[in-house]
TORVO-801365 format. One record per residue (C-alpha): residue in three letters; x, y, z; residue number from 1. Coordinates in pm, 1 decimal. Example, Ala and Ser with C-alpha at 12.3 -4.5 7.8 and 13.67 -1.06 7.14 Angstrom:
2
[atom ALA; [1230.0; -450.0; 780.0]; 1];
[atom SER; [1367.0; -106.0; 714.0]; 2];
// end
This chain:
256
[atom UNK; [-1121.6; 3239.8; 2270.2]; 1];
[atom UNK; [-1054.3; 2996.7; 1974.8]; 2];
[atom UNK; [-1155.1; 2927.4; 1636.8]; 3];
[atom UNK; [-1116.1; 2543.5; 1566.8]; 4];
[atom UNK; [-1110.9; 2434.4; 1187.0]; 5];
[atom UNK; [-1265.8; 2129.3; 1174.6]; 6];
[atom UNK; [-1231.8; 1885.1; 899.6]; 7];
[atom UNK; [-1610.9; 1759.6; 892.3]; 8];
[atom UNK; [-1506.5; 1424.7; 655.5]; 9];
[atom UNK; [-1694.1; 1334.0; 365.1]; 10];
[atom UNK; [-2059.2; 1384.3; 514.0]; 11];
[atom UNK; [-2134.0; 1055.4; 711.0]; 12];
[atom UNK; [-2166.2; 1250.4; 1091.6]; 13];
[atom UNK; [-2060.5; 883.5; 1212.8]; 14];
[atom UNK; [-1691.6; 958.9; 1032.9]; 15];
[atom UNK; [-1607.7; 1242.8; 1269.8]; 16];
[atom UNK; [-1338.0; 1229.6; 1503.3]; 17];
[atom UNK; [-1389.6; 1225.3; 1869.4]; 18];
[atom UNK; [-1212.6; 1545.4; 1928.3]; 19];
[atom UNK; [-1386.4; 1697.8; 1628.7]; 20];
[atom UNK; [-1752.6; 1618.1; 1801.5]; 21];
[atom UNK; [-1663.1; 1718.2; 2122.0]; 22];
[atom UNK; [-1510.6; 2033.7; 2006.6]; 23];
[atom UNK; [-1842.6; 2144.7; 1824.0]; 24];
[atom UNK; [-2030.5; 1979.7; 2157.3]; 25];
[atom UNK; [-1836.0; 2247.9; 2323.7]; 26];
[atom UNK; [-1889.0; 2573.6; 2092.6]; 27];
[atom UNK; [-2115.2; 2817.3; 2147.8]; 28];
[atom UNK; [-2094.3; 2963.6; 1790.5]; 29];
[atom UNK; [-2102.2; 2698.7; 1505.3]; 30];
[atom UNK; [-2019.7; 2833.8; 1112.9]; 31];
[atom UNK; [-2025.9; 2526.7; 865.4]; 32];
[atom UNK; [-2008.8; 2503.1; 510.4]; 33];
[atom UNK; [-2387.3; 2368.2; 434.4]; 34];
[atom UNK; [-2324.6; 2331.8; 7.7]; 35];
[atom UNK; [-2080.9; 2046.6; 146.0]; 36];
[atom UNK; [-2135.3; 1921.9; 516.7]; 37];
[atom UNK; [-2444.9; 1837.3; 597.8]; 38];
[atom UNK; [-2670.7; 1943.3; 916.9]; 39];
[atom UNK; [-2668.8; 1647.5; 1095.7]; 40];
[atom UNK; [-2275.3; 1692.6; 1129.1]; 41];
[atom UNK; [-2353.7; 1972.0; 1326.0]; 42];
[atom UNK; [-2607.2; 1822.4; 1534.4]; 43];
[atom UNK; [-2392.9; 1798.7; 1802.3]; 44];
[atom UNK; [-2415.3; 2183.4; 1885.5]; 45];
[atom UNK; [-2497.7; 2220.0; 2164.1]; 46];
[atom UNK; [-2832.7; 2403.6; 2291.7]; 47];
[atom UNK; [-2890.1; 2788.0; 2233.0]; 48];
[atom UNK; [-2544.6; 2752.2; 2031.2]; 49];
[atom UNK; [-2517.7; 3007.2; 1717.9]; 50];
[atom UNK; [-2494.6; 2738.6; 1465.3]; 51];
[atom UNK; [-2461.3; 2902.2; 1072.6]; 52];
[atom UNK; [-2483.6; 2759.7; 734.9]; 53];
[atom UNK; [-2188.4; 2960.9; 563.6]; 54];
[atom UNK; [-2288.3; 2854.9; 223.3]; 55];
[atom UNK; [-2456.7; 3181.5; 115.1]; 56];
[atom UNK; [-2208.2; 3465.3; 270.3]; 57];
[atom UNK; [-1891.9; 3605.2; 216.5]; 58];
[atom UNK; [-1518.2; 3585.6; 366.9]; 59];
[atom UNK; [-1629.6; 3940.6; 496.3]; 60];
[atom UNK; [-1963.6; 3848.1; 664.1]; 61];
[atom UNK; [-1819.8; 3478.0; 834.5]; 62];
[atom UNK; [-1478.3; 3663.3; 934.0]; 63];
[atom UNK; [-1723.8; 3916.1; 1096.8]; 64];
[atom UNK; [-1923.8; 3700.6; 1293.6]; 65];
[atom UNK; [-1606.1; 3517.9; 1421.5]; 66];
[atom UNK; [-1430.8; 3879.8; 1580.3]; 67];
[atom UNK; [-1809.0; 3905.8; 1708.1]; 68];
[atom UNK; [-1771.7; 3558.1; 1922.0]; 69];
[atom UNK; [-1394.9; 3648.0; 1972.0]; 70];
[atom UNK; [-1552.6; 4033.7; 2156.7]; 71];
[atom UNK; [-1779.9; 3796.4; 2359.4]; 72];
[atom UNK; [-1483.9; 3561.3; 2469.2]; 73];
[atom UNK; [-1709.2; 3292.5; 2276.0]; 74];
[atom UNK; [-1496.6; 2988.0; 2092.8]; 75];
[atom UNK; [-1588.3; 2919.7; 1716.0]; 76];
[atom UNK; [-1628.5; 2586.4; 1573.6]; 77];
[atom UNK; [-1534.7; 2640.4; 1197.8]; 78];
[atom UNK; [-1660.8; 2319.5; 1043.8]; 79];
[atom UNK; [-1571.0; 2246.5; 687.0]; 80];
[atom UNK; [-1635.9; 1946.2; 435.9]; 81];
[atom UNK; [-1345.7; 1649.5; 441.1]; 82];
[atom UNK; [-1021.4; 1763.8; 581.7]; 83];
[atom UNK; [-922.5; 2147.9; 612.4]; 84];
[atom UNK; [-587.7; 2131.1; 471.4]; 85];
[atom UNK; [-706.3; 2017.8; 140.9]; 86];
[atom UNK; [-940.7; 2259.2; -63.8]; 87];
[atom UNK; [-1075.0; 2418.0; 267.9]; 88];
[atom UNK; [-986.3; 2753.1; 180.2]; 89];
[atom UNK; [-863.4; 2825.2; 524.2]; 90];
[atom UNK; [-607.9; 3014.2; 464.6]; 91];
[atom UNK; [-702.3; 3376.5; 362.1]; 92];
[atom UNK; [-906.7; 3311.9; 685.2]; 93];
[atom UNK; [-589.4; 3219.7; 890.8]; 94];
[atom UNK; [-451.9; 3532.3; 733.5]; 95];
[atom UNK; [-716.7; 3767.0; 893.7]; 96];
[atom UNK; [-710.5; 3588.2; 1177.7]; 97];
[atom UNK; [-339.4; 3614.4; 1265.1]; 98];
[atom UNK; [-367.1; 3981.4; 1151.6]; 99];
[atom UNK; [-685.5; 4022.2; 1458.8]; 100];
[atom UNK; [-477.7; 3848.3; 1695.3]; 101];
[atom UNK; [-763.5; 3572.9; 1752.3]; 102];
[atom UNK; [-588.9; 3242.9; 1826.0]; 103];
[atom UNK; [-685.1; 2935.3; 1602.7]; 104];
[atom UNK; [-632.1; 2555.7; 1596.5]; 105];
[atom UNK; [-702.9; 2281.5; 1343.7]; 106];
[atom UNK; [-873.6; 1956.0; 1381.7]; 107];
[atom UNK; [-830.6; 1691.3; 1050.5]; 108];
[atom UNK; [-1126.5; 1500.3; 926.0]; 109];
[atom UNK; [-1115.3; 1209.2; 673.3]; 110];
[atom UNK; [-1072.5; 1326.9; 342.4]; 111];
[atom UNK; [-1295.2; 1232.0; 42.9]; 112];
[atom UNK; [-1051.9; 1016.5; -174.3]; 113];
[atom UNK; [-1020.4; 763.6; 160.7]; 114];
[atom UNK; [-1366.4; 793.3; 188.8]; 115];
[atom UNK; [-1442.9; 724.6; -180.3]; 116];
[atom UNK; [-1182.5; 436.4; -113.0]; 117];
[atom UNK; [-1356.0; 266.7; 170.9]; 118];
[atom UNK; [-1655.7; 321.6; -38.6]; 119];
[atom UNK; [-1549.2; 131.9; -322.4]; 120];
[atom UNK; [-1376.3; -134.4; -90.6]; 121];
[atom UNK; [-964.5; -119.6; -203.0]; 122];
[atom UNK; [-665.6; -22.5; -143.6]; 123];
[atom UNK; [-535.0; 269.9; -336.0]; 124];
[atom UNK; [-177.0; 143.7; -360.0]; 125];
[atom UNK; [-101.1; -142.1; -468.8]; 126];
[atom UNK; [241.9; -338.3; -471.9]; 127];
[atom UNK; [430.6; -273.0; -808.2]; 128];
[atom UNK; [129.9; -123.9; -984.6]; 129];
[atom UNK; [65.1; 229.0; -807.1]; 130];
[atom UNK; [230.9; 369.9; -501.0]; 131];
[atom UNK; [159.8; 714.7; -519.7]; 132];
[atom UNK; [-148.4; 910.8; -528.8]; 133];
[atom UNK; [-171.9; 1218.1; -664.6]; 134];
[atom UNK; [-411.9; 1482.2; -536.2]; 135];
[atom UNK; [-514.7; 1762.8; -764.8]; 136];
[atom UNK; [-824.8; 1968.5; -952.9]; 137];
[atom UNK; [-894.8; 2111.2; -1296.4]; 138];
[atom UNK; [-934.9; 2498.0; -1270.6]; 139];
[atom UNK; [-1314.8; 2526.0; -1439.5]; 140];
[atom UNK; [-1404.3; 2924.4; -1249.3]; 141];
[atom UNK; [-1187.2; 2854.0; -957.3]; 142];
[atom UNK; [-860.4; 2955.6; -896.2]; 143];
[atom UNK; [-618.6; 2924.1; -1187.7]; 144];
[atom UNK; [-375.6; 2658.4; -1127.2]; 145];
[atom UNK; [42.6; 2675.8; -1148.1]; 146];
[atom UNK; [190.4; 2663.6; -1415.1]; 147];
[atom UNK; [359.9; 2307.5; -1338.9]; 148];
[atom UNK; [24.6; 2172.1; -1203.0]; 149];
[atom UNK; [-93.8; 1971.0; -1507.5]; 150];
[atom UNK; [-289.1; 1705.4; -1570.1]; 151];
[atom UNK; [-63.4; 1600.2; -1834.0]; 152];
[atom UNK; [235.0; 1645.7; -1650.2]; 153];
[atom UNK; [99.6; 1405.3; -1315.7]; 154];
[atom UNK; [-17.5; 1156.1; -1563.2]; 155];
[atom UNK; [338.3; 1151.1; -1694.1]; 156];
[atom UNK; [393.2; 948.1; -1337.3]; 157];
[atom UNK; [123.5; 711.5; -1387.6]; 158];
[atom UNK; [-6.1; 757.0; -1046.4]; 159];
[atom UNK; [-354.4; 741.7; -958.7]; 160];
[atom UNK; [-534.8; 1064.2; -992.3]; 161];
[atom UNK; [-804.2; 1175.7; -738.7]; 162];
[atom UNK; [-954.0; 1502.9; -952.5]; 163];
[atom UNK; [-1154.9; 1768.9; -751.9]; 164];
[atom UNK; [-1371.8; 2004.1; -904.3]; 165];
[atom UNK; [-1367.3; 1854.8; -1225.7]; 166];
[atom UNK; [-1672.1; 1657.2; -1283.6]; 167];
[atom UNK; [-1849.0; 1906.9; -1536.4]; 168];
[atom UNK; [-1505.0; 1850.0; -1775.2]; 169];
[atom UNK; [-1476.3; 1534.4; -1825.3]; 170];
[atom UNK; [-1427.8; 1549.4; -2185.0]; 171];
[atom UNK; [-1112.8; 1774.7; -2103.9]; 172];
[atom UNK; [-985.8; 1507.0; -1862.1]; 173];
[atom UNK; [-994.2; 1252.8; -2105.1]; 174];
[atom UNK; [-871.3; 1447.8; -2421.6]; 175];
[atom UNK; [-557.7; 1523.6; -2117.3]; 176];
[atom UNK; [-499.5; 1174.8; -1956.6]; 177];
[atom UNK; [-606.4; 921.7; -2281.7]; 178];
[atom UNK; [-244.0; 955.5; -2412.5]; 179];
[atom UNK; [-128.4; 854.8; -2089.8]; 180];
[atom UNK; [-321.7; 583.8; -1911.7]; 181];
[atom UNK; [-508.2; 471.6; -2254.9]; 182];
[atom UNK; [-901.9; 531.3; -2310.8]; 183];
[atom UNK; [-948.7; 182.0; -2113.6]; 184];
[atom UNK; [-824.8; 313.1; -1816.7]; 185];
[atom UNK; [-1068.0; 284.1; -1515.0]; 186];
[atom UNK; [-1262.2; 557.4; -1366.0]; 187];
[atom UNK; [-1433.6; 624.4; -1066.3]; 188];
[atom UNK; [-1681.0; 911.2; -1028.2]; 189];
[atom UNK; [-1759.3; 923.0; -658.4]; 190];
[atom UNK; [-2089.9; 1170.6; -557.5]; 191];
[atom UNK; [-2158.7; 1266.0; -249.8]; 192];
[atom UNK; [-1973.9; 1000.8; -36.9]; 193];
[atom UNK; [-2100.4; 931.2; 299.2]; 194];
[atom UNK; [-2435.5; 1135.5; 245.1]; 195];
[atom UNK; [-2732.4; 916.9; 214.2]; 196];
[atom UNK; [-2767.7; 952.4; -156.7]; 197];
[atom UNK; [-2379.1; 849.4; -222.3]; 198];
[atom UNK; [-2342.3; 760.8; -591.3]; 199];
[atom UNK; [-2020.4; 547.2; -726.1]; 200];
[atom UNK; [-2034.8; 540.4; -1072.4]; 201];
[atom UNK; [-1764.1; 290.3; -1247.7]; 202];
[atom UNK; [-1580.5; 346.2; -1601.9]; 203];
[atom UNK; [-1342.3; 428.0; -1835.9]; 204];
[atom UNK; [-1186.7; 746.7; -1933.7]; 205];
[atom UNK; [-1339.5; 684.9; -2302.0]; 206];
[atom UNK; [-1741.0; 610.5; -2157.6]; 207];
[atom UNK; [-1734.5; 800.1; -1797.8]; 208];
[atom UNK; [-1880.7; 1106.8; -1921.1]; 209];
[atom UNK; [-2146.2; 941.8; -2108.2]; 210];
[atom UNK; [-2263.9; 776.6; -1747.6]; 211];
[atom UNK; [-2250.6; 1058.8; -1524.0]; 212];
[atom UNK; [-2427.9; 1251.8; -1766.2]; 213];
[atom UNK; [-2666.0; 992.6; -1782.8]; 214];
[atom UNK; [-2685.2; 1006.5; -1362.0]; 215];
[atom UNK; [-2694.2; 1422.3; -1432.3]; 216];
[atom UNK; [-2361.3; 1444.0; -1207.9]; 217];
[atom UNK; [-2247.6; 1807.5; -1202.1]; 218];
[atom UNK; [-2086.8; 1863.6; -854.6]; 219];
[atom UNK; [-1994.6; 1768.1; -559.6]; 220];
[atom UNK; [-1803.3; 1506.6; -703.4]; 221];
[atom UNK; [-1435.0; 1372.2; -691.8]; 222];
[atom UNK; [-1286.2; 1146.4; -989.9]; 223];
[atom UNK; [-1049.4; 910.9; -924.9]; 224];
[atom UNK; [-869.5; 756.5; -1233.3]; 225];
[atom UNK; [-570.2; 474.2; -1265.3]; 226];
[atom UNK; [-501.6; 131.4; -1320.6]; 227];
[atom UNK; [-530.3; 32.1; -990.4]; 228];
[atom UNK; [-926.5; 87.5; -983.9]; 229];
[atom UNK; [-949.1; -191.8; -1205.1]; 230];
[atom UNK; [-1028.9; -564.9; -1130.0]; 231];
[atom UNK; [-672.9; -668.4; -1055.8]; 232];
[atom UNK; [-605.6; -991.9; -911.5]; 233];
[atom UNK; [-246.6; -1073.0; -1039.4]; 234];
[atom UNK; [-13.7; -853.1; -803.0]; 235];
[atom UNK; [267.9; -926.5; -570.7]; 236];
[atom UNK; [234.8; -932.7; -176.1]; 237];
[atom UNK; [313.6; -653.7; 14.9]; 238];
[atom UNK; [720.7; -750.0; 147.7]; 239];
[atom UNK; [561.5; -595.9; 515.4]; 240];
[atom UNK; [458.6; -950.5; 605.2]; 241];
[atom UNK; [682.5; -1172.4; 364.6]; 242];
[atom UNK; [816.8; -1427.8; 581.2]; 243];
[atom UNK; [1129.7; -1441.6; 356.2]; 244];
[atom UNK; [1193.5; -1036.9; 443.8]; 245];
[atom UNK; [1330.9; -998.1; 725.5]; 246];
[atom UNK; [1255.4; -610.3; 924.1]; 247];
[atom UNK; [1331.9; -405.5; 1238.8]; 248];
[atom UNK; [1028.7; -580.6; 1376.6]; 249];
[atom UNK; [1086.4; -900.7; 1254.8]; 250];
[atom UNK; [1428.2; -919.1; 1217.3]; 251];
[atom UNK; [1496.0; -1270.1; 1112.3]; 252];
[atom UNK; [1310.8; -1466.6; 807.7]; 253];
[atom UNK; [1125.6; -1729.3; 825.7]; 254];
[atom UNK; [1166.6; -2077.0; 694.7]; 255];
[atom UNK; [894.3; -2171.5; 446.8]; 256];
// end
């Protein structure tokens, strides 16, 4: 028996891998996380499977009805929203299961800042103007974060942000990154990517709040926030395919 962690990706059932939706095709017992994947992710059960929206119960109650499938020699499919090693709180449930013995394997899913990406149709890193993304959250009643884990102190890189969990302060975001990127500083407030009412709302850190107010945004929500989300035009070529730079696959230059 095995409990497979399956990143579900951003909500659009077309976006999960083909391992994922054979795995769950496979499962007789099917827990998901219904506040952030939706049903038709799951559709794939297959018939007579136990399929359960985890939403409403506890570590407790979804731990117990895994050693329940593990007594009846019954594989889980443990589906959760994007990709499990990022926010899925999998963890403290690798903990308990390592301490039951009950063996366990991961399967990734697209996670929402490529999703939100695609979405919005660029590339996060671009060539001399961001390379480096950092991913991160606000605490809000979650978790408290490190002590090194600021917003100030990642906006001291100038990176691109992608902010979980954070759009109900985004007046806090902007008092933090302002000083940073500068008020003008694009924002993107993607809702709900890849479900069928998918929002992308476009800004600045200085008007961003006043819009997804106005769109009465106040979860399930990731912020993305940088330079690069802006209309930029003027930026140098990638040297991967520079004919004048010369690489283990193409090891000579070419003449212009």
């Amino acid at each position: 028996m095995t409990v497979y962690f399956i990143g579900a990706g951003p909500g659009d059932p077309e976006l999960l891998t083909k391992k994922a939706e054979r795995v769950i095709g496979e499962c007789p017992v099917c827990l998901y996380a219904g506040s952030l994947v939706p049903p038709e992710v799951v559709g794939c059960a297959p018939d007579g499977a136990k399929v359960m929206d985890t939403a409403p119960m506890t570590l407790d109650e979804t731990h117990a009805e895994i050693v329940a499938a593990h007594q009846r020699g019954q594989d889980v499919a443990r589906v959760h929203s994007g990709d499990p090693s990022l926010y899925g709180a999998i963890a403290e449930q690798i903990r308990r299961l390592r301490a039951d013995g009950i063996a366990y394997e991961i399967i990734p899913g697209v996670p929402a800042y490529a999703a939100a990406a695609a979405a919005l149709g660029q590339e996060l890193t671009v060539p001399e103007l961001a390379q480096s993304i950092v991913l991160t959250r606000v605490s809000m009643k979650s978790t408290a974060m490190p002590a090194g884990e600021t917003l100030e102190n990642f906006a001291r890189t100038g990176a691109t942000l992608a902010i979980h969990l954070g759009v109900r302060n985004l007046r806090e975001i902007e008092r933090q990154l302002a000083p940073y990127y500068g008020a003008d500083c694009p924002v993107v407030v993607a809702y709900r990517v890849g479900w069928p009412d998918q929002t992308i709302i476009r800004g600045t850190l200085s008007d961003i709040h006043a819009k997804v107010r106005a769109e009465k945004i106040t979860r399930t929500a990731l912020i993305l926030v940088g330079p690069v989300l802006g209309d930029i035009r003027d930026f140098t070529d990638s040297a991967l395919y520079d004919p004048a730079v010369p690489h283990v696959l193409r090891p000579k230059a070419s003449k212009k």
